[in-house]
N, C-alpha and C positions, 0 to 999 in steps of 0.2 A: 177547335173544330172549324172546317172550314165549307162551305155551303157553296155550289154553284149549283145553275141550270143547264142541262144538256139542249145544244141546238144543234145537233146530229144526229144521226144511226151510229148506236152502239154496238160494237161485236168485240167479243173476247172470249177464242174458245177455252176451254179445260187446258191445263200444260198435260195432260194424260194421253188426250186425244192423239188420232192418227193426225197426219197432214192432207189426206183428201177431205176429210170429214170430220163433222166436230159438234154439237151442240155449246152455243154459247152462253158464259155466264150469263147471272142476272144483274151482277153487282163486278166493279174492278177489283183484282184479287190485289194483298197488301202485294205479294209483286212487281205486279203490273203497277201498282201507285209508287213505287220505290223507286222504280226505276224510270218511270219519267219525271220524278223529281230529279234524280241523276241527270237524265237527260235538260231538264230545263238549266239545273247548275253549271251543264259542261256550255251553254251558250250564252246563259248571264254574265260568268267569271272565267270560264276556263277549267281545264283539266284540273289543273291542282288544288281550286279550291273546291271542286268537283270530290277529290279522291279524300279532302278534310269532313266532308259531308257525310259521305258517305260510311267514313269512319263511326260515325253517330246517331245516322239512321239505320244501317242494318239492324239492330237492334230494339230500335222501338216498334210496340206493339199499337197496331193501325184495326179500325175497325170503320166499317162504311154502313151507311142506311138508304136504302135504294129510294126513288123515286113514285110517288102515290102509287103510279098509273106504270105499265109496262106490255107494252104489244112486240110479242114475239114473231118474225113474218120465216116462213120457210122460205128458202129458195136456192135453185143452183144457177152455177155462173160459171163463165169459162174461165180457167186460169191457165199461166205456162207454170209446165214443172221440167226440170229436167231426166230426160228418159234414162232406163238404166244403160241403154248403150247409145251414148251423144255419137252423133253426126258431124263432120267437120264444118264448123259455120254455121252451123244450127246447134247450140246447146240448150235450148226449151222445145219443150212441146207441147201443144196447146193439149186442156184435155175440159172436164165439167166437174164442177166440186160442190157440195153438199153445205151452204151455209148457213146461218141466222145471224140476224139485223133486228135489233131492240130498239123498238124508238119509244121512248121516256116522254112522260108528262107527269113535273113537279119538279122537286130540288132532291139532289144528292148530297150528303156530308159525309164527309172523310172525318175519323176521330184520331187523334194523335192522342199517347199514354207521355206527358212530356214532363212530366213534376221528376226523371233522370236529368233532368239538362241544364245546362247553366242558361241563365237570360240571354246570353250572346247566343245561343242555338236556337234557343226558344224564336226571336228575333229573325236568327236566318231562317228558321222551319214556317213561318208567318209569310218570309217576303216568298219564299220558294212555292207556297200555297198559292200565292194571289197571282204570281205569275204562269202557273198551271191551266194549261188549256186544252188537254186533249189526252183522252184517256182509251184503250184498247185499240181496235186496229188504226192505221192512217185515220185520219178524219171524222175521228170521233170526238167532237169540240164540243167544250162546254163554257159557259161565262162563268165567272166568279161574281159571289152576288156580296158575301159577308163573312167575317169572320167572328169567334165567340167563343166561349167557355163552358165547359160545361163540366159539375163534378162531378157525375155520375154518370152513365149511357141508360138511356131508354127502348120500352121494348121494340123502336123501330130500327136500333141497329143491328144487325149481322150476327147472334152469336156463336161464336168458334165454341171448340171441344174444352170442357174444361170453365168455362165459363158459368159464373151462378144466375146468368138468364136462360139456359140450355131450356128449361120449360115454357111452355105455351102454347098457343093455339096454330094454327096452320101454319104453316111452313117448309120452302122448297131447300131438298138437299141438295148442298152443294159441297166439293171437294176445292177449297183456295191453296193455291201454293205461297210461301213465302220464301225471306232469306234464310240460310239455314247459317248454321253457328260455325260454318269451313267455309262461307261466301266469300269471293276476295275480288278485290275491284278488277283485275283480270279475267273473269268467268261471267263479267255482266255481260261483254262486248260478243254478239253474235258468232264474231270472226275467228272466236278462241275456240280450238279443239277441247278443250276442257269442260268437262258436263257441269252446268252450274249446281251450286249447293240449293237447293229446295225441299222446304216440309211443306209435308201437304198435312193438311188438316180438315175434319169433317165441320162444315156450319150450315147454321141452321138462316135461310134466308126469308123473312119475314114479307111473305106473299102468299095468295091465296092466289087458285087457278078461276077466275071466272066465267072464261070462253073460251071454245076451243071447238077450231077448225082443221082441214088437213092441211090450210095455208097458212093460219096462224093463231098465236094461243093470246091472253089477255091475262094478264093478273093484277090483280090488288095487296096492297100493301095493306099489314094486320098489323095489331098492337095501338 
């Protein structure tokens, strides 16, 4: 398990979402933490030990436990998209999009299911962790504070469908996407015409709503 604090604005919308618009999670979907592990491998080592990784974390099962405190802020902002009929030398067009921006107070942990792996993964899954620094859109930075163990998860993690913490007290629904069991290290890269392999899954994200405004919402972490 590895622990950092967020020193940014977090956003990460739904992979369901439109692309004007979107409500943001409250937590990094396993995903989204897979693939910037990918990402940190392909500039520590290189592709190829990137593609050895990869081979071993598709697979594992990832669970996160959000941060105490979570202020949710509405807001739109301009962005270029490109229209559906481009102009020569203009391929964007500026337009207004529909965001959310979570800024955390407390620490995040990431849980890795790692008693599959030999000590030499275990090891690379460690150093890949603590080199980890930015989770959801561009600039969403966090420090790395510690790492630890844990045998069990508690009721402040995330629990997915199928889990035997699915009960308890308040909590926001969320739909996470993960890799799906046809993922292939060619479907990660943006660039690829090929729809990536993703399950979505229903979890239960342990927050409660305590304020809420038309500009921004407040929750507290339960359990």
């Amino acid at each position: 398990m590895a622990t950092y604090e967020p020193t940014a604005l977090f956003s990460l919308k739904d992979s369901q979402a439109t692309s004007a618009a979107g409500k943001s999670l409250l937590v990094p979907s396993p995903y989204a933490v897979k693939t910037a592990l990918i990402d940190v491998a392909v500039n520590w080592q290189g592709v190829a030990f990137a593609q050895e990784v990869f081979g071993w974390l598709r697979g594992l099962q990832m669970r996160s436990s959000p941060p105490q405190w979570a202020c949710v802020t509405n807001s739109f902002v301009k962005v270029q998209r490109p229209p559906k009929t481009a102009e020569p030398g203009n391929p964007f067009k500026p337009t207004v999009a529909f965001r959310e921006y979570v800024q955390f107070r407390g620490e995040l942990r990431l849980a890795f299911e790692v008693s599959g792996l030999t000590a030499e993964q275990r090891q690379t899954l460690s150093e890949l962790l603590l080199r980890l620094n930015m989770l959801g859109k561009r600039g969403g930075f966090m420090q790395w504070l510690q790492q630890s163990e844990m045998p069990d998860l508690n009721a402040h993690f995330v629990a997915h469908t199928g889990d035997g913490r699915m009960a308890g007290g308040s909590a926001v629904m969320h739909y996470l996407d993960d890799y799906g069991p046809k993922m292939t290290w060619e479907k990660i890269s943006t660039f690829d015409k090929a729809t990536p392999d993703r399950v979505v899954v229903s979890a239960l994200v342990p927050y409660r709503m305590t304020r809420s405004s038309k500009r921004s919402t407040v929750y507290e972490r339960v359990g």
